[in-house]
C-alpha positions in Angstrom: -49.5 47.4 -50.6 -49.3 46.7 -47.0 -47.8 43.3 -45.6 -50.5 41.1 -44.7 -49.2 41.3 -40.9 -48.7 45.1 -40.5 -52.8 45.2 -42.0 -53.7 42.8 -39.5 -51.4 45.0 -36.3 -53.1 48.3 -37.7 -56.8 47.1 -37.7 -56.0 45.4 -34.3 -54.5 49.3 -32.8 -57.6 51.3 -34.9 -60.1 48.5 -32.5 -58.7 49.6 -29.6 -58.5 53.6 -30.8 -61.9 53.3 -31.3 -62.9 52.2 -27.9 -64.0 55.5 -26.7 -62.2 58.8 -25.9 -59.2 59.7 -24.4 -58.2 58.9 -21.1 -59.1 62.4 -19.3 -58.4 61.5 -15.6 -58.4 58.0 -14.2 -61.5 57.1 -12.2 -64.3 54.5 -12.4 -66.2 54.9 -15.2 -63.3 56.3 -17.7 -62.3 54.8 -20.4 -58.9 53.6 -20.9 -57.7 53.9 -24.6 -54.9 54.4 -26.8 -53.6 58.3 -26.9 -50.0 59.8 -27.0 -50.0 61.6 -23.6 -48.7 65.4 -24.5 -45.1 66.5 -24.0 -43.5 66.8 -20.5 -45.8 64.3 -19.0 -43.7 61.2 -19.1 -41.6 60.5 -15.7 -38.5 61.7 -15.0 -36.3 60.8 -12.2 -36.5 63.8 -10.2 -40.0 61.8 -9.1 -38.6 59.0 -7.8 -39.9 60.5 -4.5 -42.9 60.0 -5.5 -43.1 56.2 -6.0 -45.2 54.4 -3.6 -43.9 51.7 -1.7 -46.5 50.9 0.7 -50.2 50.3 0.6 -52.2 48.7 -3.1 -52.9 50.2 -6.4 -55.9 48.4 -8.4 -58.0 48.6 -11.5 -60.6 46.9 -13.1 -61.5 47.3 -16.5 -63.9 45.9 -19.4 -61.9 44.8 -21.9 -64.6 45.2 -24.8 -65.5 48.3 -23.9 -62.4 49.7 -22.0 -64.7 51.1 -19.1 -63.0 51.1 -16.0 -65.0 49.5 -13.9 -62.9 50.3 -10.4 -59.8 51.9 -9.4 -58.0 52.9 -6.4 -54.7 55.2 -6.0 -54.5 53.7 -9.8 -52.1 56.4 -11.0 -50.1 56.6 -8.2 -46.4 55.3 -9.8 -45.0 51.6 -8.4 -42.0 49.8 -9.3 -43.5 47.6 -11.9 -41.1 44.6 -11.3 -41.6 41.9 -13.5 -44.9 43.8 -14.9 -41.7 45.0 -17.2 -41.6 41.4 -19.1 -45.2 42.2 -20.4 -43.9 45.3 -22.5 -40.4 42.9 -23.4 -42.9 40.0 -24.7 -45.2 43.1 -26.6 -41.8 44.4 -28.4 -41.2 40.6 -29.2 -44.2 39.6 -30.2 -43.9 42.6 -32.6 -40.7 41.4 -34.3 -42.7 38.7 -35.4 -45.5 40.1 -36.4 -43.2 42.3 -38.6 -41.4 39.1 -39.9 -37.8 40.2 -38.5 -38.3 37.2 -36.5 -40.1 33.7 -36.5 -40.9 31.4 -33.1 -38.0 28.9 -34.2 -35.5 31.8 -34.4 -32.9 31.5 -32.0 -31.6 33.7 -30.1 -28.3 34.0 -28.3 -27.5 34.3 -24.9 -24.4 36.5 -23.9 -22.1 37.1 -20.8 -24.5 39.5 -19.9 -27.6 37.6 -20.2 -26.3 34.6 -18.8 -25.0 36.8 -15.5 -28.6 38.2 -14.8 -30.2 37.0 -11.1 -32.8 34.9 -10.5 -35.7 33.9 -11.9 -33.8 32.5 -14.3 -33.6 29.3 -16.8 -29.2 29.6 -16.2 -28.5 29.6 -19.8 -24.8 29.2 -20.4 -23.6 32.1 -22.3 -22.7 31.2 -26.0 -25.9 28.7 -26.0 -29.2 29.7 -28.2 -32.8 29.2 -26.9 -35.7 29.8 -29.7 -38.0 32.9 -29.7 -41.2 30.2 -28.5 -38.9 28.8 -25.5 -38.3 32.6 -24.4 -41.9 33.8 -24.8 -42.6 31.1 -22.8 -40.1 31.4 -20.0 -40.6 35.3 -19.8 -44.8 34.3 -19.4 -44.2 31.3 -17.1 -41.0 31.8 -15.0 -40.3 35.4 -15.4 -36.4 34.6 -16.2 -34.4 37.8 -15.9 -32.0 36.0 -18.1 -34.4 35.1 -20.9 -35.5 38.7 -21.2 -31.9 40.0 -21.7 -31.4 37.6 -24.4 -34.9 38.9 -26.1 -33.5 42.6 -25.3 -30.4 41.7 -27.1 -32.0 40.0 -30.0 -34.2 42.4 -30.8 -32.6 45.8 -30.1 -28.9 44.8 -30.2 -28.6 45.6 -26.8 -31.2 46.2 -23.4 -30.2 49.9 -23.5 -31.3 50.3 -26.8 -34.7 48.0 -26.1 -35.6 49.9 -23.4 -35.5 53.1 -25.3 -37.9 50.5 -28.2 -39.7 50.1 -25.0 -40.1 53.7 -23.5 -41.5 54.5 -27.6 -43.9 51.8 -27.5 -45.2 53.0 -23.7 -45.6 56.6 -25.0 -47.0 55.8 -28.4 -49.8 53.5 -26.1 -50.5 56.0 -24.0 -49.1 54.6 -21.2 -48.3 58.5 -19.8 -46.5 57.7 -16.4 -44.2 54.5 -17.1 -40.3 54.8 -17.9 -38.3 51.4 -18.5 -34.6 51.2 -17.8 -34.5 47.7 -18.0 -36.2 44.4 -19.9 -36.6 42.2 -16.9 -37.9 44.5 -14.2 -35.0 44.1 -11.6 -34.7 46.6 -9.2 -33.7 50.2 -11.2 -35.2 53.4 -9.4 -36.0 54.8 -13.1 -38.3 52.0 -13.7 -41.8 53.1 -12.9 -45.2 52.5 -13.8 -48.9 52.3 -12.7 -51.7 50.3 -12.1 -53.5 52.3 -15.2 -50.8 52.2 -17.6 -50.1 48.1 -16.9 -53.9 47.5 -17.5 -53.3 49.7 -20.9 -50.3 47.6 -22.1 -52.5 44.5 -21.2 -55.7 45.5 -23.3 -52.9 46.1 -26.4 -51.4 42.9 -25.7 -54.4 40.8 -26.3 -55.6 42.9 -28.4 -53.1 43.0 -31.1 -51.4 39.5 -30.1 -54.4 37.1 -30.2 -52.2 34.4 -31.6 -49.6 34.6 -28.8 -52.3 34.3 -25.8 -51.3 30.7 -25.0 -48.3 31.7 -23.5 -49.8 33.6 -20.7 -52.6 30.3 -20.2 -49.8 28.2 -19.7 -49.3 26.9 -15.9 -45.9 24.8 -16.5 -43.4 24.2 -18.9 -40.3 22.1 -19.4 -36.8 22.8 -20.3 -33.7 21.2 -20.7 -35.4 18.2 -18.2 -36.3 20.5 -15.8 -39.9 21.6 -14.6 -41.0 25.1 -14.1 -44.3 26.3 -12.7 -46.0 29.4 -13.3 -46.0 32.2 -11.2 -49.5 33.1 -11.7 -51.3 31.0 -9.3 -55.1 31.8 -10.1 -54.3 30.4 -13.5 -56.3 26.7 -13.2 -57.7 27.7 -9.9 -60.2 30.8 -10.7 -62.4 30.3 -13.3 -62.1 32.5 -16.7 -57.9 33.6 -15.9 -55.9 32.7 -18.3 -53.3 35.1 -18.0 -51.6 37.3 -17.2 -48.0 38.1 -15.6 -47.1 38.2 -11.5 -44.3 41.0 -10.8 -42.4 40.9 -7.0 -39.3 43.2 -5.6 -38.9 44.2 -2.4 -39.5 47.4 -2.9 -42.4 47.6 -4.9 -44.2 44.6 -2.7 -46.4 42.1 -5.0 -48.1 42.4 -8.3 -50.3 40.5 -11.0 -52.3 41.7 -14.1 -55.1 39.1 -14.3 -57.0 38.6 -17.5 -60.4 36.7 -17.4 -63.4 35.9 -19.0 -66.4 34.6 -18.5 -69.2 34.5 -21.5 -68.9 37.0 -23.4 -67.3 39.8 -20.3 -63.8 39.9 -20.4 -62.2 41.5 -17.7 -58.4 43.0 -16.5 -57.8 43.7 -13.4 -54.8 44.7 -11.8 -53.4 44.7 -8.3 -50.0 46.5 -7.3 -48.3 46.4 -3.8 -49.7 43.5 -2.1 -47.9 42.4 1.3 -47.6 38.9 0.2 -48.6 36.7 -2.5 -51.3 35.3 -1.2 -52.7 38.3 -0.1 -52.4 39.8 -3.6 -53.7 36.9 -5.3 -56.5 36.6 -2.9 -57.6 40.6 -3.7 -57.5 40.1 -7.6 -60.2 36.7 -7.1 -62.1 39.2 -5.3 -62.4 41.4 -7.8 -63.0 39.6 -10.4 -66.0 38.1 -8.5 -67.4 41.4 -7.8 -67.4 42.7 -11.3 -68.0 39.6 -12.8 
C-alpha cells in the first residue's frame, strides 16, 4: 500500500499530466504540462553562447488550465539567478512530503554554507536552523547560505543536490534548464527559461498546497533581526501571493509572480528586467491585462 503522502504527490503530478498535451513549441495558446523532454535536448555548456543577457523574457499562463496566455523570446535561455531557490525549496518540500524530513528538523550549517555571499541570514557554521526557518528564508530573503544548508541536508552535499535537481527539471519537463548550484549565484552552467520557471511554478503549487504560505509571506524575523521580502508586489497588487524575485548582474532582474483573482489563477513570469522597478512594474501589467 502506498504511504498516504506519496498517494497524495502522485494524484497531485497525474492533475497536472492531465492538463492537456505536450508542450510542442512555446507560443501563446500552448499548453504548458508535465513531459520528459527526449534525449539530447537538455543544455550543455557548449551553449553558453547562447544565453541572453540583454533585453526581457515573459510568460503568462492559466494555471487551471495551463494555457499560455502570452509569451515573448520565452525560450530563449537566462541565468535564472535566484529563480534556482524555487527548484531547492521543490526538492525540500519533497523530503517532507516523503517523511525523510519534518519542518522542526534541523539542519546544520557547515564551513561551506556559512562562507556563501550575500543574501544571507550569516549563520555561524556548526549552528542548526529548522527546515520551516529555511523554507522561509530561501522564500523571503533568498539567503545563499540557507540554501547550501538545505543542499547539504538533503543530498549530503550541493553537488549531489544539484544533480537531485537537474532529475527533477528533466523528469518536469523543464527541457532547457541545467542547475550547478542551489542558490543561483553566478555559475555559467546554470541556465533556464522563462517557460521552464513558469513549469516549475505550476508543480510547485500544484503538488505543495500546504507549503504556499511561505511564498505569501512579506517579512519574517530571526535571531532579533527583521527581514523583508524581496517580492515587492506581494501586499501591493491584488491576488500575488507569491512567488520568488531572482537578480545577478548578468542575467538583469527576475520574478515569477503567482496571483489570483476569483476563481483565475494566473503565473506570469518576467526575466531580464533593467531594474527592479522596472521588472516589477511589467509583471503588474500583465497581470492586469490577462486578468
Amino acid at each position: 500500500m502506498l504511504h498516504p503522502r506519496l498517494t497524495r504527490s502522485l494524484r497531485r503530478v497525474a492533475l497536472i499530466a492531465s492538463l492537456a498535451l505536450a508542450l510542442a513549441a512555446c507560443r501563446s495558446g500552448d499548453v504548458l504540462t508535465v513531459s520528459t523532454p527526449p534525449a539530447g535536448t537538455m543544455p550543455t555548456t557548449g551553449v553558453m553562447a547562447a544565453v541572453q543577457e540583454r533585453g526581457q523574457s515573459e510568460l503568462v499562463l492559466d494555471a487551471s488550465t495551463g494555457r499560455i496566455l502570452w509569451q515573448e523570446n520565452a525560450n530563449e535561455l537566462r541565468y535564472p539567478a535566484s529563480l534556482t531557490k524555487l527548484m531547492t525549496l521543490y526538492l525540500l518540500f519533497e523530503a517532507v512530503e516523503s517523511g525523510r524530513l519534518n519542518l522542526d528538523s534541523p539542519l546544520t550549517v557547515s564551513a561551506e554554507a556559512a562562507s556563501r555571499p550575500p543574501a544571507r541570514l550569516g549563520l555561524p557554521a556548526g549552528t542548526s536552523i529548522t527546515v520551516r526557518e529555511a523554507a522561509t528564508a530561501l522564500a523571503v530573503r533568498s539567503a545563499n547560505d540557507v540554501a547550501v544548508v538545505v543542499a547539504e541536508g538533503v543530498a549530503g552535499s550541493e553537488e549531489a543536490f544539484a544533480r537531485q535537481m537537474n532529475a527533477r527539471a528533466r523528469a518536469i519537463g523543464m527541457s532547457r534548464t541545467h542547475f550547478v548550484n542551489a542558490s543561483g549565484l553566478p555559475d555559467e552552467g546554470q541556465i533556464s527559461t522563462a517557460r521552464d520557471m513558469a513549469l516549475l511554478a505550476l508543480q510547485l503549487r500544484t503538488r505543495f498546497p500546504a507549503y504556499q504560505n511561505f511564498f505569501t509571506l512579506k517579512e519574517f524575523r530571526f535571531n532579533g533581526r527583521r527581514y523583508e521580502a524581496t517580492n515587492k508586489l506581494l501586499g501591493k497588487v491584488p491576488g500575488v501571493d507569491g512567488l520568488k524575485t531572482g537578480y545577478i548582474r548578468a542575467s538583469g532582474f527576475h520574478l515569477v509572480a503567482t496571483a489570483q483573482r476569483g476563481n483565475k489563477r494566473l503565473i506570469a513570469v518576467v526575466m531580464g528586467g533593467e531594474t527592479g522597478r522596472a521588472r516589477d512594474a511589467r509583471v503588474e501589467e500583465l497581470l492586469e491585462t490577462w486578468f
